[in-house]
C-alpha positions as CSV (number, residue, x, y, z in Angstrom):
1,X,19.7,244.8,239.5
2,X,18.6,246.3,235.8
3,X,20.7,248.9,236.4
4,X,24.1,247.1,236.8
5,X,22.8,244.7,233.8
6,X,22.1,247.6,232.1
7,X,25.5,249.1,232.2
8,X,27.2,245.4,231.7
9,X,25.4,245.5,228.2
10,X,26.6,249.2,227.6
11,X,30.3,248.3,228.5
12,X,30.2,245.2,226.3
13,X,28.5,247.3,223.5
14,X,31.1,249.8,224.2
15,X,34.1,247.0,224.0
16,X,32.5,245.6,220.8
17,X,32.6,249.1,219.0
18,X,35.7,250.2,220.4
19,X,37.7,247.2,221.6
20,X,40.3,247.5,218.6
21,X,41.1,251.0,219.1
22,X,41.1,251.0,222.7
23,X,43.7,247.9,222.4
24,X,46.0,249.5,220.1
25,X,46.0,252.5,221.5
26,X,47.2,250.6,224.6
27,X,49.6,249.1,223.0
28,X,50.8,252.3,221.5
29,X,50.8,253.8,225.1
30,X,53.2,250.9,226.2
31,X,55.6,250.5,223.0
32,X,55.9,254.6,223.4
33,X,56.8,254.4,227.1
34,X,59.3,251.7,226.7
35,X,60.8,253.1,223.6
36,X,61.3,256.7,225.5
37,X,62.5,255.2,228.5
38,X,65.6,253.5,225.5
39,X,65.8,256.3,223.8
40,X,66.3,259.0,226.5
41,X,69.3,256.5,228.5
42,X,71.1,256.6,224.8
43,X,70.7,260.1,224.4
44,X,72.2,260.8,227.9
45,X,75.0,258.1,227.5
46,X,75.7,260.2,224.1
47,X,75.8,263.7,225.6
48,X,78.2,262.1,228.6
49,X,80.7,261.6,225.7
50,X,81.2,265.5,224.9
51,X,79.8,266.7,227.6
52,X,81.1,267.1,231.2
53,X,78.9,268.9,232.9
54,X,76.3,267.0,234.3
55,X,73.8,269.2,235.1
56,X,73.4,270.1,231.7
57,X,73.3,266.5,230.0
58,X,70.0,266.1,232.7
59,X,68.0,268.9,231.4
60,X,68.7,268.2,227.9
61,X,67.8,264.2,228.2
62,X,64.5,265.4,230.4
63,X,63.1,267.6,228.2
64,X,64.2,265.3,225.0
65,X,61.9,262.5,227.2
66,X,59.3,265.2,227.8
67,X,58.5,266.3,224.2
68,X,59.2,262.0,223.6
69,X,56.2,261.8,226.1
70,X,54.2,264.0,224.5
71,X,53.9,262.7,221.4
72,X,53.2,258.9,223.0
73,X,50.3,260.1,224.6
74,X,49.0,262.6,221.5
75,X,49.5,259.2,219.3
76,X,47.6,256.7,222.1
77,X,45.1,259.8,222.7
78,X,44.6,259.8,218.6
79,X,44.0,255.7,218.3
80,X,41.5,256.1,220.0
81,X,39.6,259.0,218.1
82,X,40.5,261.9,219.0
83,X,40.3,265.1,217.6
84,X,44.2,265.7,216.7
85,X,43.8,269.7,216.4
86,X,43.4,270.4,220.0
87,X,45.1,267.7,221.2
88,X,48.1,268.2,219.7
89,X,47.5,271.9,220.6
90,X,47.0,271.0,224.0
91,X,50.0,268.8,224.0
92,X,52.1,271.2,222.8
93,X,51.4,274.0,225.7
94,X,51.9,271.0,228.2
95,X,55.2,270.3,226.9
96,X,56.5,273.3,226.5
97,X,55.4,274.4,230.3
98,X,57.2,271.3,231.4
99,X,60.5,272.0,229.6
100,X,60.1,275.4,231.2
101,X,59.8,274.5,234.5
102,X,62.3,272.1,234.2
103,X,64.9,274.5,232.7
104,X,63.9,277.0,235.6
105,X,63.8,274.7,238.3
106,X,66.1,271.8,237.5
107,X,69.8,273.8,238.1
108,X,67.8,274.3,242.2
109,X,66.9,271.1,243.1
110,X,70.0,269.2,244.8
111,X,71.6,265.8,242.9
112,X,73.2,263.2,244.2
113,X,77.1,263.2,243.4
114,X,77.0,259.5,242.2
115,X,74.7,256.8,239.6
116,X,73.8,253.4,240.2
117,X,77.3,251.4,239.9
118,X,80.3,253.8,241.1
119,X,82.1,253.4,244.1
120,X,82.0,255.8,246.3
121,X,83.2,257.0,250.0
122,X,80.3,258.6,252.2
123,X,81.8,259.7,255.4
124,X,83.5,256.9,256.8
125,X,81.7,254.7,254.1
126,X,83.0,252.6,251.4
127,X,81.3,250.8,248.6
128,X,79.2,250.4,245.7
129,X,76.1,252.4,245.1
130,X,73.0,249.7,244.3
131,X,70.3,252.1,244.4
132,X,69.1,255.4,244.7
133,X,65.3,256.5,246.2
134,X,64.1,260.2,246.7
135,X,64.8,259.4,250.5
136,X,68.1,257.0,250.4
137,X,70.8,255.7,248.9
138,X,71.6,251.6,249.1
139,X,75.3,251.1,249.6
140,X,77.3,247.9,249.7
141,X,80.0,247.7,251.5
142,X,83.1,245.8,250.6
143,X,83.0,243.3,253.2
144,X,79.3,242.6,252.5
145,X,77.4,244.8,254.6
146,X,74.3,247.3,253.3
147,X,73.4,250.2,254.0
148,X,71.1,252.3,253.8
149,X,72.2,255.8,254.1
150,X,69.7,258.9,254.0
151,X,70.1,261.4,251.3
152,X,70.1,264.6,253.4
153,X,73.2,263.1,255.1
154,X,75.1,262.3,252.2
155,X,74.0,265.8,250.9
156,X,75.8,267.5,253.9
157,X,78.6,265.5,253.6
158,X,82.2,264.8,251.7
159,X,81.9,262.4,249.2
160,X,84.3,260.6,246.8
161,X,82.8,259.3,243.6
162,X,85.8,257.3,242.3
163,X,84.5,256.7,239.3
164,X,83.7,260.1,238.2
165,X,87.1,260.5,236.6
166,X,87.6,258.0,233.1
167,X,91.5,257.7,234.7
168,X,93.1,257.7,238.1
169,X,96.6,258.3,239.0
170,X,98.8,255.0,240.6
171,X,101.5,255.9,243.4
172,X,104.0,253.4,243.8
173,X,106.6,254.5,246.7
174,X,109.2,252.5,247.6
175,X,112.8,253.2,250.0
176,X,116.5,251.9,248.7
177,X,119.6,252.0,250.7
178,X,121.7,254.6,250.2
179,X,124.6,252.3,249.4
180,X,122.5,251.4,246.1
181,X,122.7,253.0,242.7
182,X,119.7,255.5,242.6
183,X,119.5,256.0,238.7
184,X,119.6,252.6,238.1
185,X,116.7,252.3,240.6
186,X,114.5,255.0,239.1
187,X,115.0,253.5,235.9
188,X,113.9,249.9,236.7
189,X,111.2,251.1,238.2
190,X,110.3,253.5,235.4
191,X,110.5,250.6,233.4
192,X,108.3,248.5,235.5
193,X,105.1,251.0,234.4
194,X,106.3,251.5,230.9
195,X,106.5,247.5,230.5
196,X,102.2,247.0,231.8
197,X,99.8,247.4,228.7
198,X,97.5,248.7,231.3
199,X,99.8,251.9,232.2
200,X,98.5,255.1,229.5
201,X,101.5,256.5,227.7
202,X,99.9,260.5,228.4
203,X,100.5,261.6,231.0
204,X,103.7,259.2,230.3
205,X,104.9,257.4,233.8
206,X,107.5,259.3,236.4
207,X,110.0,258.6,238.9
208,X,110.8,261.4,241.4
209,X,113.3,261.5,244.2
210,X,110.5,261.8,247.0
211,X,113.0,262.0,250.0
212,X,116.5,261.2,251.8
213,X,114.9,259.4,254.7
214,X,116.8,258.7,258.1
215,X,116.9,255.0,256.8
216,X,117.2,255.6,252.9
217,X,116.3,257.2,249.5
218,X,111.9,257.2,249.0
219,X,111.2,256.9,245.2
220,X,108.1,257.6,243.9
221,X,106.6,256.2,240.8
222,X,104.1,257.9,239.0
223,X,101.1,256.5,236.0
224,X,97.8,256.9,234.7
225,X,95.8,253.9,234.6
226,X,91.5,253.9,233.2
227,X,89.8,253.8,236.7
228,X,87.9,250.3,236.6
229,X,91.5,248.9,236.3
230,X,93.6,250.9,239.0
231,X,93.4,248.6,242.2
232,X,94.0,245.8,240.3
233,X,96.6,247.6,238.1
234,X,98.2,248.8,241.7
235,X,98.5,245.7,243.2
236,X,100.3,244.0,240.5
237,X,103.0,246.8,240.0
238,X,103.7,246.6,243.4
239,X,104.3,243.2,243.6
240,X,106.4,243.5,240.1
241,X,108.4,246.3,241.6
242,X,108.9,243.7,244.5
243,X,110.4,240.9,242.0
244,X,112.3,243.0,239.5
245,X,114.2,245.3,242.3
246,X,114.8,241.9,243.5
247,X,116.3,240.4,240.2
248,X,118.5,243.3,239.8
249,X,119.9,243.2,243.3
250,X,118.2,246.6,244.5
251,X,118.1,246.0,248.0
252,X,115.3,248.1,249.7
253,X,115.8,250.2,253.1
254,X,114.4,249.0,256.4
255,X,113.8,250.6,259.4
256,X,116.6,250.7,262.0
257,X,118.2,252.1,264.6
258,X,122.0,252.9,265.4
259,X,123.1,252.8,268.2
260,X,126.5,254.1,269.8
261,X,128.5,252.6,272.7
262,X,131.3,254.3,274.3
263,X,133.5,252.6,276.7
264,X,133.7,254.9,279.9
265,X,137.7,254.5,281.2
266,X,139.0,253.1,284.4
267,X,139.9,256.5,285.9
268,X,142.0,254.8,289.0
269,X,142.3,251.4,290.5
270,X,141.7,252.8,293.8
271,X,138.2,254.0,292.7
272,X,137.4,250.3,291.8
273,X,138.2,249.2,295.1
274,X,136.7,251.7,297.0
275,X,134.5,250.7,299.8
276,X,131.1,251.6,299.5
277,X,129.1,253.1,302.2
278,X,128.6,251.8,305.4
279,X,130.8,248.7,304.8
């Protein structure tokens, strides 16, 4: 029972003496984490501007948050009276093993081909990523399911990151008559791009003869669109395309079928009236 007294007296002796330093260097500890937790995210959003490979952007925003972490911990470590000559020694030989290793090992250890926020096809798949573990992945489907999807699995597999790309290319097809007038039809439907503020001027929008069907002429419109705003950007040039064609009489091709009918000729009378069999 003196014993445990004892060493309550000794702690509160100890918190007395030390209590300032051991509370800011707490606070240094926390304000240091947070602040290289900001710090590396803007530095990687940075390097993502000007450069594209991935890979790369990682090990230089890890070991920029390494050396970051280094010096929180030499700073807390000092507030609290430490010797800063071989701590900071020490600190420096941990950091520079850890950039090592991490510049040696990082290109060998498998990434996922996706963040937090892109949608993405995984097999047969299709969603929005919501959050990544060292074992999973947490995909939400469009029509409100979840799953969770192991990471080996998507590892092995195809996947389509579709926002990887800043732009994606729109593909609007559509099938005139071949009674109507095809240049006229290319270029209303050229125009139809040229006219959305949402269609990119480079690479500038295309119409192509696609093909000369069985039931008329395909067209194909071509444009670049940013990616958060193709399906939405799709969907209304197809219905415009739908509404201009229609105000400038371009009638569009259906399916059909012909079909010929060839009288056969009478060759007699008499073979009319012949008598079956058996009558």
């Amino acid at each position: 029972m003196e014993d445990q007294l004892s060493r309550f007296q000794h702690l509160g002796q100890l918190m007395q003496s030390n209590g300032l330093d051991m509370i800011s260097s707490l606070l240094i500890l926390i304000i240091g984490l947070i602040s290289t937790k900001w710090v590396v995210k803007k530095i990687r959003i940075l390097l993502n501007r000007f450069i594209k490979n991935t890979p790369t952007v990682s090990v230089a925003a890890n070991s920029t948050g390494v050396v970051l972490l280094g010096l929180v911990i030499t700073a807390s470590a000092m507030g609290m009276g430490a010797n800063p000559g071989p701590l900071v020694t020490l600190m420096m030989i941990i950091v520079l093993v850890a950039i090592g290793v991490i510049l040696v090992f990082r290109p060998l250890i498998p990434t996922l081909p996706f963040k937090v926020g892109n949608y993405v096809k995984v097999g047969t798949l299709l969603g929005k990523v919501e959050a990544t573990t060292v074992l999973n992945t947490r995909l939400r489907t469009f029509d409100g399911k979840t799953f969770f999807v192991p990471n080996r699995q998507i590892l092995d597999d195809i996947v389509i990151n579709y926002h990887y790309t800043k732009t994606r290319r729109v593909k609007i097809d559509v099938t005139i008559r071949y009674d109507q007038d095809l240049i006229k039809a290319k270029q209303v439907l050229e125009a139809v791009m040229i006219e959305d503020a949402r269609v990119l001027p480079k690479p500038n929008p295309q119409v192509y003869v696609l093909e000369l069907g069985s039931n008329g002429v395909r067209l194909g419109g071509r444009c670049w669109v940013n990616n958060l705003k193709f399906w939405v950007t799709k969907c209304d040039l197809l219905e415009k395309t739908k509404v201009r064609f229609g105000r400038e009489n371009i009638e569009f091709a259906h399916h059909q079928l012909d079909i010929n009918y060839k009288r056969i000729q009478e060759e007699t009378a008499e073979d009319m009236t012949e008598p079956m069999p058996g009558e």
